[in-house]
C-alpha positions as CSV (number, residue, x, y, z in Angstrom):
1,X,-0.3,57.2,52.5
2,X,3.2,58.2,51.4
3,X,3.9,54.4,51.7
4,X,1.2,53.4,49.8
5,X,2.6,55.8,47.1
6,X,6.1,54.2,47.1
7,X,4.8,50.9,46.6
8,X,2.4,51.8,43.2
9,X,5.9,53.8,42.0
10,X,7.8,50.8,42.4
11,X,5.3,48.2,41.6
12,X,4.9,50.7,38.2
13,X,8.5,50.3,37.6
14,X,9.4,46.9,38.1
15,X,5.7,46.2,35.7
16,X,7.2,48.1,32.9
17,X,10.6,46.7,33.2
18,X,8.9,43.3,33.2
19,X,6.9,44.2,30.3
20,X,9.5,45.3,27.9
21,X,12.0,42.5,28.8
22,X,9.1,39.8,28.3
23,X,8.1,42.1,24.1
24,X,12.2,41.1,23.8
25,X,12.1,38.0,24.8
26,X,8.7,36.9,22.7
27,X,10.2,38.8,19.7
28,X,13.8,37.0,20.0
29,X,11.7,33.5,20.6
30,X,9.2,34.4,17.6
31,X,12.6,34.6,15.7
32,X,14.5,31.7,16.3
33,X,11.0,29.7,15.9
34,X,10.6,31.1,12.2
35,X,14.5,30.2,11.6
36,X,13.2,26.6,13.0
37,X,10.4,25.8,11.1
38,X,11.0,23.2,7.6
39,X,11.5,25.0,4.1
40,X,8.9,24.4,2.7
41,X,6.3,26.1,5.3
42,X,8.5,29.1,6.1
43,X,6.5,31.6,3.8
44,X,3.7,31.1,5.2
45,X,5.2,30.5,8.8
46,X,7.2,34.0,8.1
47,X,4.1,36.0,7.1
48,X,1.9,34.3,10.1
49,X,5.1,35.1,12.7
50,X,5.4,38.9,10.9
51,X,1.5,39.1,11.7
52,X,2.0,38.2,15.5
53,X,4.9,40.6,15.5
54,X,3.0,43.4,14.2
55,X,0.6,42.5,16.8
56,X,3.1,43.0,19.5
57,X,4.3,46.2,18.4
58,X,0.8,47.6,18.2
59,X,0.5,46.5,21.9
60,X,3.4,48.2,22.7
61,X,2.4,51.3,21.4
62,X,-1.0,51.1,23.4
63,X,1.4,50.7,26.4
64,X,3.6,53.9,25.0
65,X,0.2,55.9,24.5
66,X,-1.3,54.7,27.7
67,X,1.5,55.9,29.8
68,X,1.7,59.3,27.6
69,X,-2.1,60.0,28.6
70,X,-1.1,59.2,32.4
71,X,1.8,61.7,32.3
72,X,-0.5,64.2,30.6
73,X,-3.0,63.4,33.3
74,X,-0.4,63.6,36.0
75,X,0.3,67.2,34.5
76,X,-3.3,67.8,34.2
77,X,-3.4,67.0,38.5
78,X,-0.4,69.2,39.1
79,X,-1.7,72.2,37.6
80,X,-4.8,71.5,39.0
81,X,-3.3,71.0,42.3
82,X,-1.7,74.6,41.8
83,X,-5.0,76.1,41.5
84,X,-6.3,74.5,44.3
85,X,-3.9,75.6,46.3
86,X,-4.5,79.2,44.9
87,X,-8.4,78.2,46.1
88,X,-7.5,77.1,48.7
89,X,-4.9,80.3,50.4
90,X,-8.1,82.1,49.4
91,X,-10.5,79.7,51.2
92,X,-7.8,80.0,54.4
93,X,-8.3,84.0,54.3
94,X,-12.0,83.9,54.5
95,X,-11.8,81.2,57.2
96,X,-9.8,83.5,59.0
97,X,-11.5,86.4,58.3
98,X,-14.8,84.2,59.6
99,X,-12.8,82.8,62.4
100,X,-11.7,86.5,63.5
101,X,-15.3,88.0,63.4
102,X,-16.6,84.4,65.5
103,X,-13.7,85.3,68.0
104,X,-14.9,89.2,68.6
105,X,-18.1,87.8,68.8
106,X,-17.5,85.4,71.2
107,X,-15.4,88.0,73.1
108,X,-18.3,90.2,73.4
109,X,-20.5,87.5,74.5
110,X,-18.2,87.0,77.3
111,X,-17.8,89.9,78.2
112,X,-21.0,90.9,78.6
113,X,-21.6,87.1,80.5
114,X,-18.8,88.5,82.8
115,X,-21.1,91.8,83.4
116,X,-24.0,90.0,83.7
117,X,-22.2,87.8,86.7
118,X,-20.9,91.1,88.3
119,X,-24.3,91.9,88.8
120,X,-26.0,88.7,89.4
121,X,-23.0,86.4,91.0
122,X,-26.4,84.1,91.7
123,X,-27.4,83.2,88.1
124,X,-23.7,82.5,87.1
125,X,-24.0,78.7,87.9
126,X,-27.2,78.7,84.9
127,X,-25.1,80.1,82.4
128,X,-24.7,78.0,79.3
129,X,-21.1,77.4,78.0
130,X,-19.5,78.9,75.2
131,X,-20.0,77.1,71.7
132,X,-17.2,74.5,71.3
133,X,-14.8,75.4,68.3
134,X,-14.4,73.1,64.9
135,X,-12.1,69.9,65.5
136,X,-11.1,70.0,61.7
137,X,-10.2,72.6,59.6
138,X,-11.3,73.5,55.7
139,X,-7.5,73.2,54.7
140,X,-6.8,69.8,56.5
141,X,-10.1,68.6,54.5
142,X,-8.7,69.9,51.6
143,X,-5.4,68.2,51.5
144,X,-7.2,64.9,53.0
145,X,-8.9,64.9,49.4
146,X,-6.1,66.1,47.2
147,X,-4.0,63.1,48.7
148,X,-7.0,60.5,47.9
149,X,-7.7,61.9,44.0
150,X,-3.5,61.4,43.9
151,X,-3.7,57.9,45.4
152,X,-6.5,56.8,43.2
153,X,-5.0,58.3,39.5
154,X,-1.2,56.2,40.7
155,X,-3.9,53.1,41.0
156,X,-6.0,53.6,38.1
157,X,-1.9,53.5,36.7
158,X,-0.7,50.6,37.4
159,X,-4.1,49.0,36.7
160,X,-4.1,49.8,32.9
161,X,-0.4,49.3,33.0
162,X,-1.5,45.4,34.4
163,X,-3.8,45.2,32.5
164,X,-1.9,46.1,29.0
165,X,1.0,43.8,29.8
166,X,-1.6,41.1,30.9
167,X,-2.7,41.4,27.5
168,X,0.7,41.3,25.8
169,X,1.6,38.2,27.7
170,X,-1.7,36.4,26.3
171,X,-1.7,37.6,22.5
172,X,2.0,36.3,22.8
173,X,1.3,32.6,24.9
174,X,-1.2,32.8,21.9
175,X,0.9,33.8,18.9
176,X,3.1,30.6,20.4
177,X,0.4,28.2,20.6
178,X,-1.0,28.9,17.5
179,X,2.0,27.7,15.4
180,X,2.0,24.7,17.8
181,X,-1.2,23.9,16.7
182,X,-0.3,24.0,12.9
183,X,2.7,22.4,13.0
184,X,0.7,19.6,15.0
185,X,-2.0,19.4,12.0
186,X,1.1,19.6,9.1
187,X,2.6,16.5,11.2
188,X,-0.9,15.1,11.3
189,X,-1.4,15.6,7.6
190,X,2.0,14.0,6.7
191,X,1.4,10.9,8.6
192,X,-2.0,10.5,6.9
193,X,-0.2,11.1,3.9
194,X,2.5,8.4,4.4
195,X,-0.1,5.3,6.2
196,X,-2.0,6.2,2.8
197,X,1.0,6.1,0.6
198,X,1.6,3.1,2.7
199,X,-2.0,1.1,1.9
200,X,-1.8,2.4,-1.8
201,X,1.6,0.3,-1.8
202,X,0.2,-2.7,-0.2
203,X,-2.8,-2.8,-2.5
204,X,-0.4,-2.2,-5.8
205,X,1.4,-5.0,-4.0
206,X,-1.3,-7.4,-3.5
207,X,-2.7,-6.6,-7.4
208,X,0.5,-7.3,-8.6
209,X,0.6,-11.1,-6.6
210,X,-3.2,-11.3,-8.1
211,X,-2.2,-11.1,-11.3
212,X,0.6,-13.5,-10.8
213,X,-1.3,-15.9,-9.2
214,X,-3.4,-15.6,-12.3
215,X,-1.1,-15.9,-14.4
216,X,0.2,-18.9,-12.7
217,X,-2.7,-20.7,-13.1
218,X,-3.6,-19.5,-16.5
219,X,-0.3,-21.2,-17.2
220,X,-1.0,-24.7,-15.4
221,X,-4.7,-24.8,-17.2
222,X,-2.9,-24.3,-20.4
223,X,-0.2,-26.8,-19.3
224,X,-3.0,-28.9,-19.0
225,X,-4.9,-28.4,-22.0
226,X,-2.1,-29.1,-23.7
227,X,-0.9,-32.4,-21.9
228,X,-5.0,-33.3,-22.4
229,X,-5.3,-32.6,-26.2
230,X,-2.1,-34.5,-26.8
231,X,-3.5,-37.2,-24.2
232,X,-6.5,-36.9,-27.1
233,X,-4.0,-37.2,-30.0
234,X,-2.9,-40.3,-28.7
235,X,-5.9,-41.6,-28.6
236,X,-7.2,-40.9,-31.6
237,X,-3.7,-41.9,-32.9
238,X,-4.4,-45.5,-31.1
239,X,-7.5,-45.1,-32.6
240,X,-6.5,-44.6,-36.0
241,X,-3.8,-47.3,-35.3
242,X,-6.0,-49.8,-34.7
243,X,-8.4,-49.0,-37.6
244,X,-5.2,-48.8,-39.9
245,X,-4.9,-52.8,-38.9
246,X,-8.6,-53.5,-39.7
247,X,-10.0,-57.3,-38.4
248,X,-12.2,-59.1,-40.3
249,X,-15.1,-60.6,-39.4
250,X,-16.9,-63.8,-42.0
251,X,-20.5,-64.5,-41.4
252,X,-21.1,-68.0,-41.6
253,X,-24.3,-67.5,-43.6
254,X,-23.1,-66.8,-46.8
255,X,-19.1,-66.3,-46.4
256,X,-18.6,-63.2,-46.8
257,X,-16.0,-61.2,-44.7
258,X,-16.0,-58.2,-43.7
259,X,-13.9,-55.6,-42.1
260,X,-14.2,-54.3,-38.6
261,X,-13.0,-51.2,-36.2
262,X,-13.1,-50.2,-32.9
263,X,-13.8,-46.6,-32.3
264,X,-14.0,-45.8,-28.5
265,X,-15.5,-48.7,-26.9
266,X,-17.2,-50.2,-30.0
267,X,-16.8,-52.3,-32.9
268,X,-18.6,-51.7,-35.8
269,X,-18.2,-53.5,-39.0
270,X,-16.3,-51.4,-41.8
271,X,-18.3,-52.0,-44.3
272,X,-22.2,-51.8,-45.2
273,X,-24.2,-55.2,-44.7
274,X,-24.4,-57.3,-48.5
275,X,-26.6,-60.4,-47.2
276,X,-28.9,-61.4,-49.5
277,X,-32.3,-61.3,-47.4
278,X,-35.6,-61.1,-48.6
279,X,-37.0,-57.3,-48.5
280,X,-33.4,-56.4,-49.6
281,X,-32.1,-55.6,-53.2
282,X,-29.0,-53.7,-54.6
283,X,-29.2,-50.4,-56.1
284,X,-31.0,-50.1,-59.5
285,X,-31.0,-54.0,-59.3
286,X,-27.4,-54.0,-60.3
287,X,-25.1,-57.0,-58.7
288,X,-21.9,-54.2,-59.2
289,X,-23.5,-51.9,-57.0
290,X,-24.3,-54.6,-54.1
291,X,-20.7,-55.4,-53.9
292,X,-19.1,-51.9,-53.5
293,X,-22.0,-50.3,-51.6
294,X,-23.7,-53.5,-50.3
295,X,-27.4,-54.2,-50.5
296,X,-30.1,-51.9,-49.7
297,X,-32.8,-53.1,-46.7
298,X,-36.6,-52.6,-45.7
299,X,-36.5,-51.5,-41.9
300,X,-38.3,-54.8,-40.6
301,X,-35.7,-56.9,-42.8
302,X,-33.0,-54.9,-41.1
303,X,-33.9,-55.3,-37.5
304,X,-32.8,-59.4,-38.5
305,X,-30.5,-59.1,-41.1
306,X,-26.8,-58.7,-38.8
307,X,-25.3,-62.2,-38.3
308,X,-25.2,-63.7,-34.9
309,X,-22.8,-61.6,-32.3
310,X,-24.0,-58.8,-34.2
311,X,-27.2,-56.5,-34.1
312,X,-28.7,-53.2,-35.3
313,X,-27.8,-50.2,-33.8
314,X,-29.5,-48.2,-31.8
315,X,-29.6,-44.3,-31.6
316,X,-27.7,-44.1,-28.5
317,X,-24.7,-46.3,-30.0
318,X,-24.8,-44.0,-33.5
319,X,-24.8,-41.4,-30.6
320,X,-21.6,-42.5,-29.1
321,X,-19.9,-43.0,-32.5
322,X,-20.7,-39.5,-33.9
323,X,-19.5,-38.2,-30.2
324,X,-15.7,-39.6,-30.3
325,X,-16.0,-38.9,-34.2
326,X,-15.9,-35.0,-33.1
327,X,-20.0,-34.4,-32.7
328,X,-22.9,-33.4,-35.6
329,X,-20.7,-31.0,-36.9
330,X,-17.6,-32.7,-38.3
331,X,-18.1,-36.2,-37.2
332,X,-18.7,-37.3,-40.9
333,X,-15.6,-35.6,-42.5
334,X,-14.1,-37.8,-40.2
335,X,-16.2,-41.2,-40.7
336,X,-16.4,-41.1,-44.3
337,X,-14.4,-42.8,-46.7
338,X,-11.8,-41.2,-48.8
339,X,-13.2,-41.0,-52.1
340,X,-15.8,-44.4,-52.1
341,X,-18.1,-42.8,-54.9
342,X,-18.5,-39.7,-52.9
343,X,-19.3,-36.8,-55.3
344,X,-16.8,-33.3,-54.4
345,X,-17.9,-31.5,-51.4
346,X,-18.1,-27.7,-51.4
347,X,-14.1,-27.0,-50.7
348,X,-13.6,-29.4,-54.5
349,X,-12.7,-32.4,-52.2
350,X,-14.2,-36.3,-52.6
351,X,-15.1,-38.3,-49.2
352,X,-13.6,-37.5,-46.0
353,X,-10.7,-38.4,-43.9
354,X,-12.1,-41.5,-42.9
355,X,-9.7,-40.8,-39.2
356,X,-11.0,-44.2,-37.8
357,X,-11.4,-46.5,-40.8
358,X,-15.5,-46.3,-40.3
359,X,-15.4,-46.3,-44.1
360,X,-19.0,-44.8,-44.7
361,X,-20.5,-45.2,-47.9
362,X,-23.1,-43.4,-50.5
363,X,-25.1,-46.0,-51.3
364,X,-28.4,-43.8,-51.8
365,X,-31.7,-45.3,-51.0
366,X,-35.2,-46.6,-52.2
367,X,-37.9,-45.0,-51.8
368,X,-40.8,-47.7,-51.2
369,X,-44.4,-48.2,-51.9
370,X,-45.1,-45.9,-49.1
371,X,-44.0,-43.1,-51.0
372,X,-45.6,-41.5,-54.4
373,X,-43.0,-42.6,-56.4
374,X,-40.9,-45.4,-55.8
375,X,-37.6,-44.9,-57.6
376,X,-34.1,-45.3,-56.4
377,X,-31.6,-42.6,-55.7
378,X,-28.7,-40.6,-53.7
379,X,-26.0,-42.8,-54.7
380,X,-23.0,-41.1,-54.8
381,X,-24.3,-38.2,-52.8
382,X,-25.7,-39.6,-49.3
383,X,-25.7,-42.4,-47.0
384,X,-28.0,-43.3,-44.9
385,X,-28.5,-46.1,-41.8
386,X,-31.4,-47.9,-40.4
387,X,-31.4,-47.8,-36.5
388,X,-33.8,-49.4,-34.0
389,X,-36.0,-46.8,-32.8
390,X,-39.8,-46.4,-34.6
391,X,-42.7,-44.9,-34.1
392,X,-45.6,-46.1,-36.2
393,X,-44.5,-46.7,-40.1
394,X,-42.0,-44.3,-39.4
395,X,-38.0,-45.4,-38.1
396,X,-35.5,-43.3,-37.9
397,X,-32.1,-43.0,-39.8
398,X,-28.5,-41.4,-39.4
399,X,-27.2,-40.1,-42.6
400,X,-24.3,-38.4,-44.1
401,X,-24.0,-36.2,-47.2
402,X,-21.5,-35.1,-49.9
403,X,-21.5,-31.7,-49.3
404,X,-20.6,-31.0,-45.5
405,X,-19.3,-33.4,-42.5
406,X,-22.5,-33.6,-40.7
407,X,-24.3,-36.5,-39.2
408,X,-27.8,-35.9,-39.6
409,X,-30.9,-37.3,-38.3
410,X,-34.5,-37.7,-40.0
411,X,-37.5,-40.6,-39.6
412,X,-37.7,-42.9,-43.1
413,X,-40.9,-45.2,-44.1
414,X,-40.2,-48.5,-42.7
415,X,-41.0,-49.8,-46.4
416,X,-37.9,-47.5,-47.7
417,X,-34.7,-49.3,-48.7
418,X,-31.5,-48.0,-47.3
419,X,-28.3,-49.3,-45.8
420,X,-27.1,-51.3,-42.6
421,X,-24.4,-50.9,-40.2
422,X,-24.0,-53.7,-38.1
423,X,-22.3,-53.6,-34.5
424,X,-20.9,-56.2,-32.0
425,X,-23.1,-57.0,-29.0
């Protein structure tokens, strides 16, 4: 027992010693791990380490109190143990007391067993023996238990001693851990910071080569609008070329010449058509106006009236004049002469800019028998053109007013009288 008591004293000892060098060395590493950490964490780092600290100290003190109540308990046991041992001197007088009247009794037992056998030496083997005495005593049984109540307070010691530091050791692994863990996640939270800085770069990079790849090729289509409208310039400046050197054409019929242009891939003649055919006649009957407008045709007359190599156009080829010419819109500014009888236009100006040397006229028209009234009319303020498509006793024309440059379109009484355009076959 006394060893066993050496060994809890010493285990006790070395536990303690143990348990305050391992508070120093957690508060000294909690230290130099908050002089460690980056700038601009330490405030919180330094309230979360004086937390943990705090922590520690409160342990500390459970240790301090836990060993206070043991010492008071020890003190407790060793006044205890004085009043048991007052008990038990007390207990040892009445056992001796008890023991002194057993040992008179006994003697006068045997004395009177020795009497008995003085008078009856037979009956001396029958006898019963004396009553064997107690093998332990009260007071040995009293210090047997003393010793074990001792034994199990120095255990019930160290075991809340363990058990303390045990806990120290894990709120301290723990306090340790735990800013471990955070710097992990602030690393964690930086490198998610930087890949995302990283693709916000690449994607501001990669907008940036858009736009100049857009750019680029905004640049090259206008590059090459420009190389194609001055590709059209010179064309229409051929064009115009050509139509400023005008050939002639004479028609065999009658000998009159004409002038001619090609706009595109056609030639048309320059002028409207003056032969004298029958279902033809000139303006008002007046021989002045056949020879600056030319003469004015029924549409059957027409469809015969072009000299040979030549013929009446269709829509499709007044379609592929007004087309080059610009389209409906503007084509006659374009195609009509300059001045040629053309009353002013809304902008105050006479004719157009005759670009290709078409030279249209305003020759006006007749309106036939067909009609309600036959009169003549329009000169000076439209021209209009017999083509080869009909339907019934209706054809239709291509015309031109004073006013705007569009080519218009509308379907004439075959019996009207307007002009002719002839073109080369």
């Amino acid at each position: 027992m006394g060893t066993d008591k050496n060994y809890y004293e010493e285990f006790e000892i070395d536990l303690a010693l143990k348990g305050g060098a391992l508070i120093l060395a957690i508060r000294e590493k909690a230290r130099e791990w908050m002089l460690k950490q980056n700038s601009a964490q330490s405030d919180d780092l330094k309230d979360e380490a004086a937390k943990k600290i705090a922590r520690l100290v409160e342990f500390k003190k459970m240790v301090l109190d836990e060993s206070a109540k043991i010492e008071d308990s020890e003190s407790s046991d060793s006044d205890q143990a004085g009043n048991e041992q007052q008990d038990l001197e007390q207990v040892k007088l009445e056992q001796q007391k008890v023991k002194r009247q057993k040992l008179e009794e006994m003697k006068a037992e045997l004395d009177k067993r020795k009497l008995n056998i003085d008078r009856n030496p037979k009956k001396s083997n029958n006898s019963s023996p004396p009553p064997p005495l107690p093998e332990k005593t009260a007071q040995s049984t009293l210090n047997t238990n003393t010793q074990t109540a001792s034994f199990k307070k120095k255990k019930q010691k160290a075991l809340i001693v363990s058990a303390v530091t045990v806990v120290i050791i894990a709120v301290s692994v723990i306090g340790f851990v735990v800013p471990s863990v955070n710097q992990k996640k602030l690393e964690n939270q930086k490198k998610a910071e930087l890949q995302r800085q990283e693709q916000q770069y690449q994607e501001e990079q990669e907008r940036a080569q858009y736009q100049e790849q857009l750019r680029r090729e905004s640049q090259q289509w206008a590059q090459a609008q420009e190389r194609q409208a001055a590709e059209s310039a010179a064309k229409a400046g051929d064009q115009r070329e050509a139509a400023q050197t005008p050939q002639t054409f004479t028609d065999s019929r009658d000998g009159q010449t004409y002038r001619t242009v090609k706009i595109g891939t056609q030639v048309w003649m320059a002028q409207n058509l003056n032969f004298n055919a029958n279902g033809s006649r000139c303006h008002n009957d007046r021989a002045d106006a056949c020879a600056r407008f030319g003469r004015l045709y029924d549409w059957s007359t027409a469809l015969t009236a072009c000299p040979a190599g030549w013929r009446l156009p269709g829509l499709n080829d007044w379609q592929v004049l007004v087309k080059s010419a610009g389209g409906d819109e503007t084509a006659g500014n374009r195609l009509k002469a300059k001045g040629g009888g053309w009353l002013k236009n809304r902008d105050g100006g006479i004719g157009g800019t005759d670009d290709y040397g078409f030279s249209a006229l305003p020759a006006g028209h007749y309106f036939g028998p067909s009609n309600d009234k036959a009169e003549f009319s329009g000169i000076g303020i439209h021209g209009t053109w017999w083509t080869t498509a009909h339907s019934g006793n209706n054809a239709s024309v291509r015309g031109m007013g004073h006013s705007n440059g569009i080519v218009g379109r509308a379907q004439n009484f075959k019996s009207d009288l307007v002009s002719v355009r002839c073109i080369r076959d």
